[in-house]
C-alpha positions in Angstrom: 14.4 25.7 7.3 13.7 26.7 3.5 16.8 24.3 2.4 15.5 22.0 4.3 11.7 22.3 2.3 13.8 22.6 -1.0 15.6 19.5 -0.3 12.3 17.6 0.5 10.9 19.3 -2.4 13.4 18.3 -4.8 13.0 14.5 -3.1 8.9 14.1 -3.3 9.5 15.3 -6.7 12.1 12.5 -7.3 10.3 9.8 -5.4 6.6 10.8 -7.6 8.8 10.2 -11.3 9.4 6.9 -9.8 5.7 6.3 -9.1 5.1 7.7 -13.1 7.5 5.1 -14.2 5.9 2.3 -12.3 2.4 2.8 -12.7 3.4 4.1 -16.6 6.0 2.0 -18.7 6.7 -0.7 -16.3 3.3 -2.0 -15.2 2.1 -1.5 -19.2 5.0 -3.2 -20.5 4.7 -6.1 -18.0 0.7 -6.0 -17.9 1.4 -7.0 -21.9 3.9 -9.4 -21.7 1.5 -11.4 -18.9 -1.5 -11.2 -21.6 0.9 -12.5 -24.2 2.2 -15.0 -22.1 -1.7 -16.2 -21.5 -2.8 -14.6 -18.7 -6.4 -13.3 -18.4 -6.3 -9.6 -18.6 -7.8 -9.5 -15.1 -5.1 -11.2 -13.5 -3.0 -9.3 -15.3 -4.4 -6.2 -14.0 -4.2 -7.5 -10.3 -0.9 -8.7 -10.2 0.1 -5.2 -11.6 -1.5 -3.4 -8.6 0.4 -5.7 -6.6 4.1 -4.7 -8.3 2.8 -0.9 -7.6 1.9 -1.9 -4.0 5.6 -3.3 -4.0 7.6 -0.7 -5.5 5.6 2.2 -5.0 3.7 2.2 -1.5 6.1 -0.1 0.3 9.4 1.6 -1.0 8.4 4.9 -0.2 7.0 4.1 3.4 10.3 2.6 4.0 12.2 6.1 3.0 9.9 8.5 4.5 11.9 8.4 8.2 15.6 8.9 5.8 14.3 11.4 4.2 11.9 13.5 5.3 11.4 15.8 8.4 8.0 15.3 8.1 5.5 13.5 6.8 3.9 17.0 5.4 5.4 16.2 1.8 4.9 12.9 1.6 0.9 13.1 2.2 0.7 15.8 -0.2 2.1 13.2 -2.6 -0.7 10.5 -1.6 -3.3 13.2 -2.0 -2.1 14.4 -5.5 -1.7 10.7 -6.9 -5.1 9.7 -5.3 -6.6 12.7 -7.5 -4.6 11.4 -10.6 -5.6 7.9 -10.3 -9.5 9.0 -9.8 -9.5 11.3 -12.9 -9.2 8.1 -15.0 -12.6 6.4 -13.3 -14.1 10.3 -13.9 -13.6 10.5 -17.5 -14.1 7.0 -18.4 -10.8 6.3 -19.4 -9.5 3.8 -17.2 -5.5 3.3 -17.4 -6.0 -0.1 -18.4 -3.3 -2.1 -17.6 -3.7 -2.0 -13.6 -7.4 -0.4 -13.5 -11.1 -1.6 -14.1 -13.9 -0.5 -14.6 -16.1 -1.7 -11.6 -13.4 0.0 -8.4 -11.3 2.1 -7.7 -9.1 0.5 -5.1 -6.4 2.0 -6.4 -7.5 5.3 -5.0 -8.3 3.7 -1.6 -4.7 2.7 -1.5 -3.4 6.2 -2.0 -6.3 7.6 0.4 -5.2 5.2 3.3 -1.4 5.6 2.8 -1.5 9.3 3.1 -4.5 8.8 6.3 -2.6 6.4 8.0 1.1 8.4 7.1 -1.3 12.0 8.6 -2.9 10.1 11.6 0.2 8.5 13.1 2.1 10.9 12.9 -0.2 13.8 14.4 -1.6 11.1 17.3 2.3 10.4 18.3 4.0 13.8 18.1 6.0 12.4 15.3 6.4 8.9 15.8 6.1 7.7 11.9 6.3 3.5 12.8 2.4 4.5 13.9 1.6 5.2 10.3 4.1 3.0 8.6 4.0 -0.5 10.0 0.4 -0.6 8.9 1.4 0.7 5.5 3.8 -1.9 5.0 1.3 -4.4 6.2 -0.9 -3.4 3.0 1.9 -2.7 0.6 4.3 -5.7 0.7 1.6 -8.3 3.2 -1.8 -7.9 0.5 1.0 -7.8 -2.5 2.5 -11.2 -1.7 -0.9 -12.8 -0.8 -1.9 -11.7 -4.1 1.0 -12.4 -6.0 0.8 -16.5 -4.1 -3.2 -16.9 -4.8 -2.1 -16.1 -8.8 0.3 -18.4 -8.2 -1.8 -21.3 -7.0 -5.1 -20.6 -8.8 -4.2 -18.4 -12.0 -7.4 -15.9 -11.0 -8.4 -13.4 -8.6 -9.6 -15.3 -5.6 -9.3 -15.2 -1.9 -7.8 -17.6 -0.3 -6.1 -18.5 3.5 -2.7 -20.0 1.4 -2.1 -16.1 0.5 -3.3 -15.0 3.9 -0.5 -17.3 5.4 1.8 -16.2 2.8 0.8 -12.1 4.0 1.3 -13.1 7.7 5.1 -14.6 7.2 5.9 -10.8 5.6 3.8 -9.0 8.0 4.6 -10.8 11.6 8.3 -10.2 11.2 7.5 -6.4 11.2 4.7 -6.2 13.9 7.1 -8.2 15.7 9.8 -5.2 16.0 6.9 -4.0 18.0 6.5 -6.3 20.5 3.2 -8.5 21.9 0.7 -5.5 20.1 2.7 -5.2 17.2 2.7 -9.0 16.2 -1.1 -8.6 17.4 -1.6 -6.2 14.7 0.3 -8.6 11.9 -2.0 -11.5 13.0 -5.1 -9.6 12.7 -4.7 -7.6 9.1 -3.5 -11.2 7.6 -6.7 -12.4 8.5 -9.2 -9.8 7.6 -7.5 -9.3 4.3 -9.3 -12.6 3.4 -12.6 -10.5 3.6 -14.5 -8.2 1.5 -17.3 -5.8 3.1 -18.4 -4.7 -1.1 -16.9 -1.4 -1.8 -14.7 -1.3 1.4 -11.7 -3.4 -0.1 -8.9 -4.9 2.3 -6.8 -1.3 1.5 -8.7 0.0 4.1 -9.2 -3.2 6.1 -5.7 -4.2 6.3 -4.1 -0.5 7.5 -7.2 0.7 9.7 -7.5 -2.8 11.7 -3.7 -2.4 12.4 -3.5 0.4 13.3 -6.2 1.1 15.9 -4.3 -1.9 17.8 -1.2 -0.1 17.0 -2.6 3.0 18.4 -4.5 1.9 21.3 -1.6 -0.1 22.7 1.4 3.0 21.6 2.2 2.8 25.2 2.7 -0.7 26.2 5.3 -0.9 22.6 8.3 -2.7 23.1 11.1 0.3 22.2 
């Protein structure tokens, strides 16, 4: 048992220098080569929480059933990077290169991983896909819808091209579900095109999917 926690240990500690390095010298480095290149700082800034979403969120979903027992670790990690990203907002010194001064969706993120990672896992008896597939909806579905609206339009907008672009990532995965699952693709692709003011499509995307996910755990096609 305590090799076991030293192992899992040594791994969160692994997998949260990672995060540092994206969210550190990667995102600044490419969040100045975009302004360089003529980008507007605030697309900049988006299409870095997108990379993050990417490599950081999504990745790290992915590995949680390899290599970890439990999710116990893992949420500890949301919880502590959720503090560290809100300290910024507290002292008025915003990491600049993926935050801003007017929300903290970057926190939501963080906050809903680690809810949705806690929640599945305790209303299963251990079944992480409960947690995850709604995770991955809102770390690699809202990244590419974001990534294809900068594309198109060169600004933060919504749009239903991205929200097409979100369901061809996210349906695939819902789909390993069966009928519910690919219910729950369909439906966090389409509210992602809203906004409800300071509730942001991080908490849309994953709490939408996964009360579907969780009221129809039964009927799941295994």
């Amino acid at each position: 048992m305590m090799n076991t926690l030293y192992r899992e240990a040594l791994i969160a500690s692994s997998l949260l220098a990672w995060v540092f390095v994206v969210i550190g010298p990667v995102t600044k480095r490419l969040y100045n080569h975009m302004v360089d290149r003529g980008l507007s700082q605030i697309v900049a800034i988006y299409l870095n929480r997108k990379i993050m979403h990417i490599l950081t969120g999504g990745l790290i979903a992915l590995l949680i059933p390899v290599l970890f027992s439990t999710p116990v670790i893992p949420i500890g990690m949301a919880v502590l990077l959720a503090v560290i990203l809100y300290i910024p907002h507290k002292t008025g010194r915003i990491l600049y290169w993926f935050q801003t001064n007017d929300n903290m969706f970057e926190v939501h993120f963080c906050v809903a991983w680690g809810l949705a990672m806690l929640l599945g896992w305790l209303l299963t008896g251990g079944d992480l896909r409960l947690g995850i597939v709604p995770i991955l909806y809102m770390s690699f579905g809202d990244a590419v819808t974001g990534i294809v609206r900068n594309i198109l339009f060169g600004e933060r907008t919504k749009s239903w091209w991205g929200n097409l672009a979100m369901a061809a990532v996210c349906t695939p995965i819902g789909a390993s579900l069966g009928p519910w699952g690919l219910l729950s693709a369909l439906v966090a692709s389409t509210i992602e095109h809203f906004e409800f003011g300071f509730i942001d499509d991080n908490i849309t995307v994953p709490l939408s999917s996964f009360l579907i996910l969780y009221l129809s755990y039964p009927n799941w096609s295994w």
